[in-house]
C-alpha positions in Angstrom: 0.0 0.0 0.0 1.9 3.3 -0.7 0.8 6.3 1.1 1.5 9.8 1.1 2.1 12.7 3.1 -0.7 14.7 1.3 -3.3 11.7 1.3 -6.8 12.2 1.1 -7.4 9.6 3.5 -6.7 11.4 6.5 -3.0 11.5 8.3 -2.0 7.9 8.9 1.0 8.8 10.9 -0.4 11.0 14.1 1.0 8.6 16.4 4.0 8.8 15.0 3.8 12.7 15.3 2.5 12.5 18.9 5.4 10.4 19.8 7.8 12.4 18.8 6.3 15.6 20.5 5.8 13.3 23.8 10.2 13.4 23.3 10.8 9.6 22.1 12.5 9.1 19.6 11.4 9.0 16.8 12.7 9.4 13.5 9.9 10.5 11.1 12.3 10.9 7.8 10.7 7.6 6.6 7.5 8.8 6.5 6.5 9.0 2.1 6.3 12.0 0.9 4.9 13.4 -2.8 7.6 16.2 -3.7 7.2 15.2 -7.8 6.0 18.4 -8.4 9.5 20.1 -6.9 12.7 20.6 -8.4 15.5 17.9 -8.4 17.9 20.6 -6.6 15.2 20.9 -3.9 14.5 17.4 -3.9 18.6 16.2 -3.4 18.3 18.9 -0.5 14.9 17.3 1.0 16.8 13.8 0.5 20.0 14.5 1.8 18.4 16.9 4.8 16.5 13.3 5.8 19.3 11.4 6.3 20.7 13.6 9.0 20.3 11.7 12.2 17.4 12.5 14.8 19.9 14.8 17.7 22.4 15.7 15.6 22.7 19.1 13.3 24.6 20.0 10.3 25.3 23.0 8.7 24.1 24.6 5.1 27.7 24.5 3.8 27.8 20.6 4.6 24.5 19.9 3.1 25.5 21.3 0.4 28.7 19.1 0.3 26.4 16.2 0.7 24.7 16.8 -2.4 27.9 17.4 -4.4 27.5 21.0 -4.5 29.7 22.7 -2.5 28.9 26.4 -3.4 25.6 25.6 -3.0 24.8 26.4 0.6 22.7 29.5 0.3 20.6 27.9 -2.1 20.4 24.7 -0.3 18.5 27.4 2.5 16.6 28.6 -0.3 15.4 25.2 -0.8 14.6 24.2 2.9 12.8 27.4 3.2 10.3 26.0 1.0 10.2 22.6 2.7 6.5 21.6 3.1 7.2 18.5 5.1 8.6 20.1 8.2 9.7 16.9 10.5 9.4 14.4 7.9 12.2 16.7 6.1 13.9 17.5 9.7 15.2 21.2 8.2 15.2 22.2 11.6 18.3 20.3 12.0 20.2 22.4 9.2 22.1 25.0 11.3 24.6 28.1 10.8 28.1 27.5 9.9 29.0 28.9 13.1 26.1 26.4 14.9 23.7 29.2 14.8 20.2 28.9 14.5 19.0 30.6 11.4 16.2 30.4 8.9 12.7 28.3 9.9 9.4 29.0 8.7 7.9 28.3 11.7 10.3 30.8 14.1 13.6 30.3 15.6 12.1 29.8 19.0 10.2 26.6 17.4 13.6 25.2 15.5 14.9 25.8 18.8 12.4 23.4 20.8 12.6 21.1 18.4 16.1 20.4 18.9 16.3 20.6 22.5 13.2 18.2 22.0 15.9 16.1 20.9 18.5 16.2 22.8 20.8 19.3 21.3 21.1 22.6 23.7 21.6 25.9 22.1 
């Protein structure tokens, strides 16, 4: 059975969502999403934003190394700015070169929660 993100049958994954926010963890870059209708650069950055580990944090430079772009790293924030799976694409684990917390739709203090929710102090 593949499901999406966006189905119309509801949100199959609350509990995974309600996990999370209760502070286990959890993971959620599994999770399908339907991202056809974005570009491949902002696709690579979804994809290689997903793979960062639930705790950890990595900067916009090194994301951009990870998807063979090293000059890229401005436009790899472009590109997580735009992120509509917040979570599922963990952008709020992209940080500052200098560890800083920059740039999240939802407000720094929210990025911030969300890592302290998981284990990283700033």
């Amino acid at each position: 059975m593949e499901v999406s993100v966006e189905g119309d049958k509801g949100f199959p994954y609350v509990e995974h969502f309600v996990r999370y926010f209760r502070g286990e963890r959890m993971d959620l870059a599994w999770i399908p999403v339907a991202d056809e209708r974005y570009t491949p650069f902002q696709r690579a950055v979804w994809q290689a934003v997903r793979g960062i580990p639930y705790g950890e944090v990595r900067t916009y430079g090194q994301m951009a190394k990870a998807i063979s772009m090293p000059k890229a790293a401005r436009a790899v924030g472009r590109a997580l700015a735009v992120n509509p799976f917040p979570l599922v694409v963990p952008c709020h684990r992209v940080v500052g070169r200098d560890g800083s917390l920059t740039g999240f739709g939802a407000g720094l203090e929210w990025k911030q929660a969300l890592l302290e929710l998981e284990g990283c102090n700033f």
